[in-house]
VEXROSE-357953 format. One record per residue (C-alpha): residue number from 1; x, y, z negated. Coordinates in nm, 2 decimals. Each point is the difference from the previous one (the first is absolute). Layout:
! VEXROSE-357953
   num        u        v        w
   NUM        X        Y        Z
...
This chain:
! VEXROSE-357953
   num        u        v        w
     1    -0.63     1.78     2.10
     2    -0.14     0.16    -0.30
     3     0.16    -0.04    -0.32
     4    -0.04    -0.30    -0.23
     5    -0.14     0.12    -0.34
     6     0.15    -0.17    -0.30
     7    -0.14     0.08    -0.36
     8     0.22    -0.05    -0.30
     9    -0.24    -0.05    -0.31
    10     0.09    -0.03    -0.34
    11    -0.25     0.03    -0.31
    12     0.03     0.40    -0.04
    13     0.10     0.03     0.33
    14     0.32     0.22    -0.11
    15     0.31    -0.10    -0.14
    16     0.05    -0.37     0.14
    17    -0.20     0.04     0.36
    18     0.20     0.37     0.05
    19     0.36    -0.16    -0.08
    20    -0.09    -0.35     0.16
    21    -0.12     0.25     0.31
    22     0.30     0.15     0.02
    23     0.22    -0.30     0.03
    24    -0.24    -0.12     0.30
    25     0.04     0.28     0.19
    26     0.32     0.02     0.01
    27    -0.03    -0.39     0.13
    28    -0.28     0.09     0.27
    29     0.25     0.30     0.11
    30     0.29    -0.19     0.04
    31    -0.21    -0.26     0.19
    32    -0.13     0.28     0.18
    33    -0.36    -0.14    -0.01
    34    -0.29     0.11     0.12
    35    -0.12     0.08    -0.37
    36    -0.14     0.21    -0.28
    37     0.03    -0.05    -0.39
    38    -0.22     0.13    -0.21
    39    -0.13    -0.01    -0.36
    40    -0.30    -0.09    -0.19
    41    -0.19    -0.11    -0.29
    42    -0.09    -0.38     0.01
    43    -0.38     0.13    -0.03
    44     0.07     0.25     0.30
    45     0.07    -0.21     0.30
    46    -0.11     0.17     0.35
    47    -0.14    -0.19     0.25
    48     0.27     0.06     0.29
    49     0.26    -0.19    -0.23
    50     0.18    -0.26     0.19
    51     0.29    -0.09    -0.21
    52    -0.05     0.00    -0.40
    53     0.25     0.01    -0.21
    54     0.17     0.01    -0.39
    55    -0.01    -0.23    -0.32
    56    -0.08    -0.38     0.08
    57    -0.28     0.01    -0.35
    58    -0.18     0.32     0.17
    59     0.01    -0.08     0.38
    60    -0.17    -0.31    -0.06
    61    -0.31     0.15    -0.16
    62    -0.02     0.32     0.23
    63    -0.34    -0.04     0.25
    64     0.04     0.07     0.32
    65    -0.08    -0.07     0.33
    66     0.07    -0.32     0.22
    67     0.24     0.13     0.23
    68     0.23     0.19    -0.30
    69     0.28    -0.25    -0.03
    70     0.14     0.01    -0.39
    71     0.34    -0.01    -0.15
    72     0.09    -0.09    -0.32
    73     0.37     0.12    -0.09
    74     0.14    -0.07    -0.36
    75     0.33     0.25     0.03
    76    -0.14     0.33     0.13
    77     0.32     0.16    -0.01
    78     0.22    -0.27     0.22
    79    -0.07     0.03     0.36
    80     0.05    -0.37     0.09
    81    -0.35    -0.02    -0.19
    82    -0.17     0.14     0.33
    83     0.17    -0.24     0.25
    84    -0.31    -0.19     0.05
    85    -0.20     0.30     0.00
    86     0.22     0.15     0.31
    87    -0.02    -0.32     0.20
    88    -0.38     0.05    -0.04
    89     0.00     0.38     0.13
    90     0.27    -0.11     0.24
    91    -0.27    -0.26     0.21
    92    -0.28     0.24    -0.08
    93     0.22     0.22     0.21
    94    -0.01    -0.25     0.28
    95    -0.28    -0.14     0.01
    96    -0.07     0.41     0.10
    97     0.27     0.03     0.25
């Protein structure tokens, strides 16, 4: 199975979507999932995003495509944020297998 891409966004796509980043990976390591994370401006979306990611007030204005599945998290720093976002990757990864 080829990796699931997950963008984090945030409005300048630096501080907040590189430290919020950080967190998930660790997450989608130690779930050893099938996954990439990656980071983006909420104006620089590509079109192979499956999973989006970061603030709740941004996420919910980012276009995208109907098969990209969004996120809203309020503490970017506490993994527990991403527990619904892990289940999702985690049945993306079986509906594959």
């Amino acid at each position: 199975m080829q990796a699931i891409k997950i963008m984090f966004v945030c409005d300048s796509g630096l501080v907040g979507s590189i430290m919020g980043a950080k967190v998930l990976r660790e997450r989608i390591r130690q779930e050893q999932l099938p996954a990439t994370v990656h980071t983006c401006r909420a104006q620089e979306v590509p079109d192979d995003t499956r999973f989006l990611v970061g603030p709740r007030r941004i996420v919910s204005t980012v276009q995208t495509h109907a098969t990209c599945q969004r996120f809203g998290v309020d503490a970017l720093l506490v993994a527990e944020a991403y527990d619904e976002l892990i289940q999702a990757v985690r049945n993306e990864r079986m509906r594959h297998d």
